[in-house]
N, C-alpha and C positions, 0 to 999 in steps of 0.2 A: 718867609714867603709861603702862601698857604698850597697845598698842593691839592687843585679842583678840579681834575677830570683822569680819565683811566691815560692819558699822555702824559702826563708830568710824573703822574707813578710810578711810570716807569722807567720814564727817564732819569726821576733820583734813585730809583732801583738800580740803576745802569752806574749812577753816579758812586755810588754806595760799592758795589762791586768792584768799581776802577780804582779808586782809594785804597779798597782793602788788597789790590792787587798792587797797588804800589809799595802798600808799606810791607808786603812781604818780601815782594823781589828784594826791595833796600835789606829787609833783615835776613836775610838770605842770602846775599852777596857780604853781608856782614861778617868778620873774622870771628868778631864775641859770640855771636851767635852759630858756631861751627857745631854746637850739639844740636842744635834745634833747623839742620840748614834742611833734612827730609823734609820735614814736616813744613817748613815753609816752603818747600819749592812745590811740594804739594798741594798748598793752599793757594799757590800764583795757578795752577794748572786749573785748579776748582774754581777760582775765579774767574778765569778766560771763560770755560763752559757756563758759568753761571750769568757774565756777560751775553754770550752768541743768545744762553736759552732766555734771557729778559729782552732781548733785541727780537726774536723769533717771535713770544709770545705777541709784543708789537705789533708786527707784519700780518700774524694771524688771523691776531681780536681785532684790527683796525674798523672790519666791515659791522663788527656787532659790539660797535662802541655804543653806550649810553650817554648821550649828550648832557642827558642830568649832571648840574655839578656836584660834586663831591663838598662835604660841608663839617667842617670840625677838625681838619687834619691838613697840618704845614710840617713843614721839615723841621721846623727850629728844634726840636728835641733830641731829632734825629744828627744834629748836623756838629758834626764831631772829625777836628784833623787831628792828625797824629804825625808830625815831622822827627824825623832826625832818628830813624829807624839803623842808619848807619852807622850812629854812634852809642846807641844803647847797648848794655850787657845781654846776658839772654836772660836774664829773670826780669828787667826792663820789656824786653820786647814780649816777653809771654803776655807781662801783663796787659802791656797794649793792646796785644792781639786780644786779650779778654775783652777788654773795652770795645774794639770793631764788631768782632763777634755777638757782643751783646746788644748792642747797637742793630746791627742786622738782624737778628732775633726781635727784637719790639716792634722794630720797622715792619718787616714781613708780613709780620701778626696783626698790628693796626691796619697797611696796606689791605690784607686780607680779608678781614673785616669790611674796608670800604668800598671793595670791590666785590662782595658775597654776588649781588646782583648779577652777575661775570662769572658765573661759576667752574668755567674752564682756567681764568685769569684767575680767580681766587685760590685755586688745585694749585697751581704752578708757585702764587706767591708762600703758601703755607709748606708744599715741598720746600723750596729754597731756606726757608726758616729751619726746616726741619735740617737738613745739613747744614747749617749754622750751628743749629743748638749739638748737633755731634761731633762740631770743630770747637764747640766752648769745654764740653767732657774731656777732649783729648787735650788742650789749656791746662784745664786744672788738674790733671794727672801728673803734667808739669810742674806745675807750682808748688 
């Protein structure tokens, strides 16, 4: 599904954040995962926030939307589930969590890109990346 205007951006931005907020809480409530339970209850907390500020951003930019659609950019690369966070080890759920994480990371970046024109939306979308790519560091110090 192709994503054409500064509302579906952020809506899969929104989408994107809820997901990765699921599958922490799951590995985080998870026993196997009792080394790694900080770090994920941490990442459910970073995700609420990073929800409220993609939902704000929304409300904000609504009035200085660019009706232009957006052109070369759909989800399908982005669109990535991850189940069964309850049952994985915790060298399993790192790795997943690297997969989310990474995934966030490109998203942001292309988003950010398609949004240049938006220049307050664009700041917001490459911050968010940015705290992505220093929850992929703190992953592979794990692994």
């Amino acid at each position: 599904m192709p994503l054409i205007n500064f509302g579906s951006i952020l809506n899969f931005a929104e989408e994107i954040e809820t997901q990765n907020r699921d599958f922490y809480t799951a590995a985080a409530l998870n026993p196997e995962c009792a080394e790694c339970h900080d770090l994920f209850a941490q990442f459910v907390r970073d995700a609420k926030k990073n929800i409220q500020n993609v939902q704000r951003t929304r409300r904000e930019n609504v009035t200085e939307m660019i009706l232009e659609q957006i052109r070369d950019f759909t989800r399908a690369p982005f669109c990535e589930s991850y189940e069964g966070a309850d049952t994985m080890n915790a060298q399993q759920a790192i790795a997943t969590a690297l997969q989310l994480e990474d995934r966030a990371v490109r998203y942001y970046g292309e988003a950010a890109k398609k949004l240049k024109a938006m220049s307050e939306v664009s700041r917001v979308l490459k911050v968010l990346g940015k705290k992505h790519t220093g929850r992929c560091k703190k992953l592979k110090e794990l692994s």
